[in-house]
Backbone as CSV, one residue per row, in Angstrom:
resi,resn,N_x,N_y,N_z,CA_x,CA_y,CA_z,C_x,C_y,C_z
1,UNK,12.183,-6.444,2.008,10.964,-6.307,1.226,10.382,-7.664,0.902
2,UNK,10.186,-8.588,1.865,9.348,-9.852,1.755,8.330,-9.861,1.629
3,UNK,7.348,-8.904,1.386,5.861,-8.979,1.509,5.875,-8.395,0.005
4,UNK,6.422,-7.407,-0.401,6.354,-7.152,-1.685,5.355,-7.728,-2.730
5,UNK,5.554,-9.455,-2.797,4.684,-9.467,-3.520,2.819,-9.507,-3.343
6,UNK,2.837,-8.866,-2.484,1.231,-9.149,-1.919,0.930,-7.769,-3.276
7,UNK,1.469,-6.887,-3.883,1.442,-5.492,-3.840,1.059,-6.117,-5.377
8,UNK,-0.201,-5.461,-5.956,-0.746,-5.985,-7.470,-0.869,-5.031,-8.226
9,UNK,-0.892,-4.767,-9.993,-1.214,-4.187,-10.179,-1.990,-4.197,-11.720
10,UNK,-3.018,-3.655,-11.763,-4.427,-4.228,-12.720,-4.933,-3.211,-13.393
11,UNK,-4.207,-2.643,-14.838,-4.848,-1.988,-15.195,-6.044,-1.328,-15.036
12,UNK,-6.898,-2.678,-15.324,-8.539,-2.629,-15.208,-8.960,-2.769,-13.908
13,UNK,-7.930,-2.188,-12.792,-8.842,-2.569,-11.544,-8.741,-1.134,-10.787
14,UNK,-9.460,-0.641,-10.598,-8.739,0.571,-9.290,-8.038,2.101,-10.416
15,UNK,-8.086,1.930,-11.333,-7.212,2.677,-12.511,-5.866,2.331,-12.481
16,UNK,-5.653,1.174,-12.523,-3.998,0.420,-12.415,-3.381,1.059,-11.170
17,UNK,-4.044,1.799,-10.281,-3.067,1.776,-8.509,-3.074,0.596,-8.091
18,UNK,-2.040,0.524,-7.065,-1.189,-1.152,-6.518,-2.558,-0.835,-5.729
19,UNK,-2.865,-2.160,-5.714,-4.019,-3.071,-4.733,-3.132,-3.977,-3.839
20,UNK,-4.261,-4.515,-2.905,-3.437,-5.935,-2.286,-4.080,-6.702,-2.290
21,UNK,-3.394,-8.043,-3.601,-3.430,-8.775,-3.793,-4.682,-9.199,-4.474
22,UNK,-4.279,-8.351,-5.637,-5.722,-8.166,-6.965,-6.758,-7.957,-5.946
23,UNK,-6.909,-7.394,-4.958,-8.462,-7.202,-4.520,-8.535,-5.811,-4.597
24,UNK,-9.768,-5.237,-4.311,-9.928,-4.337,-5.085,-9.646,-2.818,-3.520
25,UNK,-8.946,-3.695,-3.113,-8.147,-2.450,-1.777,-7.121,-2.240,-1.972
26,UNK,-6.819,-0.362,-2.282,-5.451,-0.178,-2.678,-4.424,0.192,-1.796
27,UNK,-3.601,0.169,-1.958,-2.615,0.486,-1.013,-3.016,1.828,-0.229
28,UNK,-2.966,3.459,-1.009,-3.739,4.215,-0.523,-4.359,4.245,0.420
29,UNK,-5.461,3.292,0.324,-6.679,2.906,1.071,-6.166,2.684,2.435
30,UNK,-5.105,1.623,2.414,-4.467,1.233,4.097,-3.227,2.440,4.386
31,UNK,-2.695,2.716,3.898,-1.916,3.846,4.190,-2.760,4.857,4.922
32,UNK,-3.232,5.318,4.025,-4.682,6.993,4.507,-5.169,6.237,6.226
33,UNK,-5.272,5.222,6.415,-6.034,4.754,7.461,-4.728,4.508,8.098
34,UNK,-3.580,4.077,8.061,-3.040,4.060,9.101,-2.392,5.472,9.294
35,UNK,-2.081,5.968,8.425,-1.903,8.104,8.664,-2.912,8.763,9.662
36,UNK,-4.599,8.071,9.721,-5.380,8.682,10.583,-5.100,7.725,11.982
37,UNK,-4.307,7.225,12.114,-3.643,6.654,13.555,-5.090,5.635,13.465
38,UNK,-5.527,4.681,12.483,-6.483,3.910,12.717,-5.706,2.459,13.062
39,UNK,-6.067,1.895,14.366,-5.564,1.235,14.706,-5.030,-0.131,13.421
40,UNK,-4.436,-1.681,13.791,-3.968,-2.388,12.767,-4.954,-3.192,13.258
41,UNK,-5.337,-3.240,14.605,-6.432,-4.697,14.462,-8.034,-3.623,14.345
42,UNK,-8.406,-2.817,14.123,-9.656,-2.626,13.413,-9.394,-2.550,12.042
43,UNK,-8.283,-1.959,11.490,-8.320,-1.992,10.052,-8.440,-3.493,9.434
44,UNK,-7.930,-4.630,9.924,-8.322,-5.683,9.778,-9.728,-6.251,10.387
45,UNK,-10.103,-5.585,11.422,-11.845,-5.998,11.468,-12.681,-5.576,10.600
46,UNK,-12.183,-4.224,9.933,-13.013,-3.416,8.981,-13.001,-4.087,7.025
47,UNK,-12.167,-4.896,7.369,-11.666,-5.630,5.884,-11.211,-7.259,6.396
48,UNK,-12.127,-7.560,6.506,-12.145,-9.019,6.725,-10.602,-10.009,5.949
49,UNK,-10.696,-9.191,4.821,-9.699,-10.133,3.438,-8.388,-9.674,4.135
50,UNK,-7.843,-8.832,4.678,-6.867,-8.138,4.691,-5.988,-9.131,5.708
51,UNK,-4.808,-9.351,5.529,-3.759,-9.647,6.929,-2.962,-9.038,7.283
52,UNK,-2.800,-9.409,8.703,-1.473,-8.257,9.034,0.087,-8.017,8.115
53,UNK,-0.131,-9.020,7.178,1.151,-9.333,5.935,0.885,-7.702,4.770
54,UNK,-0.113,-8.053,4.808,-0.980,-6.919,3.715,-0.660,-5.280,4.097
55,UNK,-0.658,-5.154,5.433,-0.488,-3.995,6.267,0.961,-3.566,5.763
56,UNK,1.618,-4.845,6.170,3.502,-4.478,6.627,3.701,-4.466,4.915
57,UNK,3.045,-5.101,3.548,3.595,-4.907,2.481,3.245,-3.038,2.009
58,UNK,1.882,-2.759,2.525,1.654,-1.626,1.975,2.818,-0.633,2.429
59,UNK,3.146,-0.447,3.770,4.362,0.266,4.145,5.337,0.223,3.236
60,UNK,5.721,-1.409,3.065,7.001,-1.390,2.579,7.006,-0.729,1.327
61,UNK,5.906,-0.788,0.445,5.664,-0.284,-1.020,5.496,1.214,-0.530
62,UNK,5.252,1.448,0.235,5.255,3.122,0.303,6.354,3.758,0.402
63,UNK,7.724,3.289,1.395,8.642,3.466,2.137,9.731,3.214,0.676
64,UNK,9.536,2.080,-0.245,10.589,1.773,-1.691,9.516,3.250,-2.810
65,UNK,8.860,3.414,-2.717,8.653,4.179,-3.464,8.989,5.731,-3.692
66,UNK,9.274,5.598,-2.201,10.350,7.329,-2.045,11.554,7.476,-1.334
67,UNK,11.864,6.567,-2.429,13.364,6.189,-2.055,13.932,5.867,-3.348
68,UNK,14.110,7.398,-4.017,14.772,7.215,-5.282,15.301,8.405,-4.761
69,UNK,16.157,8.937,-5.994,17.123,10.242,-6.197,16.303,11.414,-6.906
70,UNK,16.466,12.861,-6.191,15.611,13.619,-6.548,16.530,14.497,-7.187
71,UNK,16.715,14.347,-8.732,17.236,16.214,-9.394,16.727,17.421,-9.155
72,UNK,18.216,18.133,-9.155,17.452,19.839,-8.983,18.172,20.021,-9.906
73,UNK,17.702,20.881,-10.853,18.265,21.670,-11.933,19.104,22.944,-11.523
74,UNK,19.925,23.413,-11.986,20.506,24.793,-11.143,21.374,25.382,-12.377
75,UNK,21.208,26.669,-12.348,21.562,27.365,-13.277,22.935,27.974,-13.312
């Protein structure tokens, strides 16, 4: 998780969802686009600010985020 810190998060920006790198593109945003199989070098033509660092952190923040332990209650 080396990119990690590209991954921001700003109350007042976005409704406190992780952005990258206080700008005002949230993780979401590159996820949803790479889910629609949108390629990595237009998503970076389409967002000038963005680097291919930005790409591989949003994964990684997606990939640590569901990767906890899930309870089931059982009677």
């Amino acid at each position: 998780m080396k990119h990690m810190d590209r991954i921001t998060f700003n109350p007042r920006q976005c409704g406190g969802r992780p952005c990258i790198r206080g700008m005002r593109i949230r993780v979401k945003d590159v996820l949803d686009l790479l889910a629609a199989r949108v390629p990595e070098a237009e998503i970076l033509a389409d967002y000038p600010d963005l680097q291919p660092e930005d790409i591989q952190a949003a994964i990684e923040y997606a990939a640590a985020q569901i990767d906890h332990p899930v309870l089931v209650a059982t009677r």
